[in-house]
C-alpha positions as CSV (number, residue, x, y, z in Angstrom):
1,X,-17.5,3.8,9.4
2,X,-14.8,2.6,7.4
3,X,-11.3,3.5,8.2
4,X,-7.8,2.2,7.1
5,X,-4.3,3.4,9.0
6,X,-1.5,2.5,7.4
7,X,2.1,2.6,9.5
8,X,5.7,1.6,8.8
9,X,6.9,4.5,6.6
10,X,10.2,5.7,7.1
11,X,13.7,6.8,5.9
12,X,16.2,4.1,4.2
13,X,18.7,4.0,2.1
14,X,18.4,2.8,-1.8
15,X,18.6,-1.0,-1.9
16,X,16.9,-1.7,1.6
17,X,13.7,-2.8,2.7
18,X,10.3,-1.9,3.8
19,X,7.3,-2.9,5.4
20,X,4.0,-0.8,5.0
21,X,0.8,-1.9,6.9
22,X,-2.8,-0.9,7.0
23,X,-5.4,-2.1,9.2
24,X,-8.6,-1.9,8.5
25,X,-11.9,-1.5,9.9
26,X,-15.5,-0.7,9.5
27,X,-16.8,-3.3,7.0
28,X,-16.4,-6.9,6.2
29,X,-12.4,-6.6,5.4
30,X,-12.4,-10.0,3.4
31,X,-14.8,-9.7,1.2
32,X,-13.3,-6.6,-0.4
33,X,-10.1,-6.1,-3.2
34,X,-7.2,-3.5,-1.3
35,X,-5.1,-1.2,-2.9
36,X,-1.9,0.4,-2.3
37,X,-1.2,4.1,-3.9
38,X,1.5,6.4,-3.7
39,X,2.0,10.0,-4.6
40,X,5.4,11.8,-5.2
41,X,5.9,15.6,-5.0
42,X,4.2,17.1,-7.8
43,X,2.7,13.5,-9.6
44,X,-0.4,12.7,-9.7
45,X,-1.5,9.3,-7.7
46,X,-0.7,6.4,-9.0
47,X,-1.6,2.6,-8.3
48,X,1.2,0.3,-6.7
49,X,-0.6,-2.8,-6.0
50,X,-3.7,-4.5,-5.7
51,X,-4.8,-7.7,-3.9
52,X,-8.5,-8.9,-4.9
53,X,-10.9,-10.7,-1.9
54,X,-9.7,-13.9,-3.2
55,X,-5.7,-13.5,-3.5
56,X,-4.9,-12.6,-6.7
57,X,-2.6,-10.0,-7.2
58,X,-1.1,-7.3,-9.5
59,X,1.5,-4.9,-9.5
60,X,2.7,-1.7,-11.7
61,X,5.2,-2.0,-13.7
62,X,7.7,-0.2,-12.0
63,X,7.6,-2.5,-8.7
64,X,7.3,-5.4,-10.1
65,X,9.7,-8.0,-9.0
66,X,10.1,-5.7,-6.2
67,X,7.3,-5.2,-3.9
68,X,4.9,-8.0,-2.4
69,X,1.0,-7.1,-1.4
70,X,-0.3,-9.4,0.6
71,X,-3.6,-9.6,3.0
72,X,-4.4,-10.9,6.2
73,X,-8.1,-11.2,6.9
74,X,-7.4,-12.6,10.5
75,X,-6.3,-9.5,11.4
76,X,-8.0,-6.7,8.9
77,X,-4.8,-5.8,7.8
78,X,-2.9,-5.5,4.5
79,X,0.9,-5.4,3.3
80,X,3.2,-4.0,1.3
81,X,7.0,-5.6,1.3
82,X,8.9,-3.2,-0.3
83,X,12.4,-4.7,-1.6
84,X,15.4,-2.9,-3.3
85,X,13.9,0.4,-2.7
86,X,15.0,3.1,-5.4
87,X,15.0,7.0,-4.6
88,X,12.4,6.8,-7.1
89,X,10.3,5.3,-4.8
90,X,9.8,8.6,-2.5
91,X,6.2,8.7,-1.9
92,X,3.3,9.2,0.8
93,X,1.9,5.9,0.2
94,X,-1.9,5.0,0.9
95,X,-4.2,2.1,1.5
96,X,-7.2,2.5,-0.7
97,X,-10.7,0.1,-0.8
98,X,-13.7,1.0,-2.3
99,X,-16.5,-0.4,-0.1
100,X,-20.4,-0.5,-1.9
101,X,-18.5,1.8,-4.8
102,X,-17.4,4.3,-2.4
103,X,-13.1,4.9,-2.5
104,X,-12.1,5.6,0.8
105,X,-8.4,6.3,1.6
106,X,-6.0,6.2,4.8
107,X,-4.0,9.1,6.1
108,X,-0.6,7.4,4.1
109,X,2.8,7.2,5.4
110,X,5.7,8.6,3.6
111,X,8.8,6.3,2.3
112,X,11.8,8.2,1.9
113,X,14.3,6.3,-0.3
114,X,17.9,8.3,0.3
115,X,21.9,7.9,1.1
């Protein structure tokens, strides 16, 4: 079955860095566009970043310049670099991929963004 685990959340302080992975199993990892979501206390979810099968990349608004998605289809496993982090960015943040239409999520790891 498919499953996606995403790790590397943690605490740090506004202008530092993160890195958030997810590794993925359960169908053919390459062939398939990955998402990263996040969701703040009391928003709704909201799309980060997405990398399609073949590369190509695109980022909200608010990241942009910022954060980096990237894949690795080696290893089953997508990034997200997350550069000058804002306290605005305080979210559980999730690994998404819909597989034969179906969404499917990982358990997402919280980012904390605070002095």
């Amino acid at each position: 079955q498919v499953q996606l685990v995403e790790s590397g959340g943690g605490l740090v302080q506004p202008g530092g860095s993160l890195r958030l992975s997810c590794a993925a199993s359960g169908f053919t990892f390459s062939s398939y566009a990955m998402s990263w979501y996040r969701q703040a206390p009391g928003k709704v979810r909201e799309l980060v970043a997405r990398i399609s099968s073949g590369g190509s990349t695109n980022y909200a608004d608010s990241v942009k310049g910022r954060f980096t998605i990237s894949r690795d289809n080696a290893k089953n496993t997508v990034y997200l670099q997350m550069n000058s982090l804002k306290p605005e960015d305080t979210a559980v943040y999730y690994c998404n991929a819909v597989v034969y239409y179906i969404p499917y999520w990982g358990q997402g790891t919280q980012v904390t963004v605070s002095s």
